[in-house]
C-alpha positions in Angstrom: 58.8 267.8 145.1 59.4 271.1 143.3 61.5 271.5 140.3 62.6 275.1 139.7 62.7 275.6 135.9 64.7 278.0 134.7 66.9 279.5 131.2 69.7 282.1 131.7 68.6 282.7 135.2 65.2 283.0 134.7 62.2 281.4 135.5 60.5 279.8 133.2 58.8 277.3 135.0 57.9 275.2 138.6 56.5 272.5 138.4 55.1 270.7 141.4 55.1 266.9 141.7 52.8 264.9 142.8 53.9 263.8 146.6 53.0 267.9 147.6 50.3 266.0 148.9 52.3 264.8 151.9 52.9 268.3 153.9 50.4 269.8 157.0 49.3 272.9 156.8 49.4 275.7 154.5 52.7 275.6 152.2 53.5 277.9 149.5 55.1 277.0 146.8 56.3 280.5 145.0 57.9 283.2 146.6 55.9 286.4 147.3 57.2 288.5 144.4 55.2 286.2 141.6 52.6 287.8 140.1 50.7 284.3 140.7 50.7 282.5 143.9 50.5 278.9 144.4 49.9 277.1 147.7 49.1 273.4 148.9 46.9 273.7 151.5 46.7 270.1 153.9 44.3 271.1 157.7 42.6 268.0 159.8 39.1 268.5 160.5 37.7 270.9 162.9 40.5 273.4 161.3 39.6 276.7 161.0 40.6 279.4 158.5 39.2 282.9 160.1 37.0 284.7 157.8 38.8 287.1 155.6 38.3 289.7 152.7 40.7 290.4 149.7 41.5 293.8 149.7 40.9 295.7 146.6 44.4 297.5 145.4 45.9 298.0 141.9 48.8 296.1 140.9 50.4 296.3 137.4 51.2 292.4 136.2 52.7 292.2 133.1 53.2 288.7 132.3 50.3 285.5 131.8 51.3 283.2 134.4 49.3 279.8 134.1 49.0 276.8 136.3 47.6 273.7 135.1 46.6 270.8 137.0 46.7 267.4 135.5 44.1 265.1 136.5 44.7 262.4 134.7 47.4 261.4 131.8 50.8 262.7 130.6 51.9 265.7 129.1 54.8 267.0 127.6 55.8 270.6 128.0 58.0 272.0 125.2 59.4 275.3 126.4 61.3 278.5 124.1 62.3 281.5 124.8 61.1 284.9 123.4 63.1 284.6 120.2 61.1 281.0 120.0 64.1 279.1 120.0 63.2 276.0 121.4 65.3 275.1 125.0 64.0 271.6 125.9 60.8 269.8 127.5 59.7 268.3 130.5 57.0 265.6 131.2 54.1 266.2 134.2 51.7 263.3 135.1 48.5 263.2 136.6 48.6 265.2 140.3 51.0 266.8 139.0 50.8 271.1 138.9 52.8 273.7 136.4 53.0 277.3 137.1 54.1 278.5 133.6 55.6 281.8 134.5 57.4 283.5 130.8 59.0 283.0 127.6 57.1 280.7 125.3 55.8 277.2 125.5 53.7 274.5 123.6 52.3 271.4 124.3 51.7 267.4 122.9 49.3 265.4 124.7 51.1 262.3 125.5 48.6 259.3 127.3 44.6 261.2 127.2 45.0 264.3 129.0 42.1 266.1 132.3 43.8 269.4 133.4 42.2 272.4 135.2 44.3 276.2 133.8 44.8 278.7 135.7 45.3 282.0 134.7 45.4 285.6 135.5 42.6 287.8 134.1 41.2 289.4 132.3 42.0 287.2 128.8 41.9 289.2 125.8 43.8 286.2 123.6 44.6 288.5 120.7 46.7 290.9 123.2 47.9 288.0 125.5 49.1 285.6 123.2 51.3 284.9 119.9 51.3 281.7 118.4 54.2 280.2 116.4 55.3 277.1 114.7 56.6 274.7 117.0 60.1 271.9 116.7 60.2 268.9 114.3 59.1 265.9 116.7 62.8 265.0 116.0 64.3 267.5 118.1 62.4 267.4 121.3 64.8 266.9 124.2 63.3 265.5 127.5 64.8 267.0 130.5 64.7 264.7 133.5 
């Protein structure tokens, strides 16, 4: 159900099949130390969740975690580290979820692609992000 992703010890990645669907209740899926939590949440009807406010506190995050949520299709994840050395890629299908959590990754759409990001704000893309050219199609090694 939940593939821990990681290079040299680190996380890199978790990506969260599709059958998640199948657990009661509330279930996290990250441990509390991520800067970006990720929970499956399953109740029957007549559940109740008690009213509740977020409390307003200063943390310092300095990382872009992203989840995305595929709807629909196939997509291939290409991760690399920080040097930009490519490391290998994985494939995620629709009702599939990704929390992208450091080093560097890319993308190739590979059947039409829906997906919902999330990320942590606020976005400032020319402080947050640094683009570079990605591996010859030739390379790519699919991790199962």
């Amino acid at each position: 159900m939940i593939e821990k992703i990681k290079y040299k010890n680190k996380y890199l990645a978790m990506i969260v099949r599709s059958n998640y669907r199948k657990k009661k209740g509330i279930n996290f899926f990250t441990p509390n130390k991520f800067s970006q939590q990720l929970a499956f949440m399953n109740y029957q009807k007549k559940h109740t969740i008690k009213p509740h406010l977020h409390l307003r506190r200063l943390k310092k995050i300095y990382d872009t975690p992203e989840i995305l949520i595929i709807l629909n299709g196939k997509l291939r994840i290409d991760f690399y580290s920080n040097k930009k050395k490519y490391i290998f890629s994985k494939i995620i299908k629709k009702n599939d979820i990704v929390l992208l959590l450091s080093e560097g990754h890319g993308f190739k759409i590979e059947k039409s692609c829906e997906m919902i990001e999330v990320k942590q704000g606020p976005y400032i893309k020319t402080k947050d992000k640094k683009r570079f050219k990605s591996i010859d199609e030739k390379q790519i090694k699919i991790k199962k």
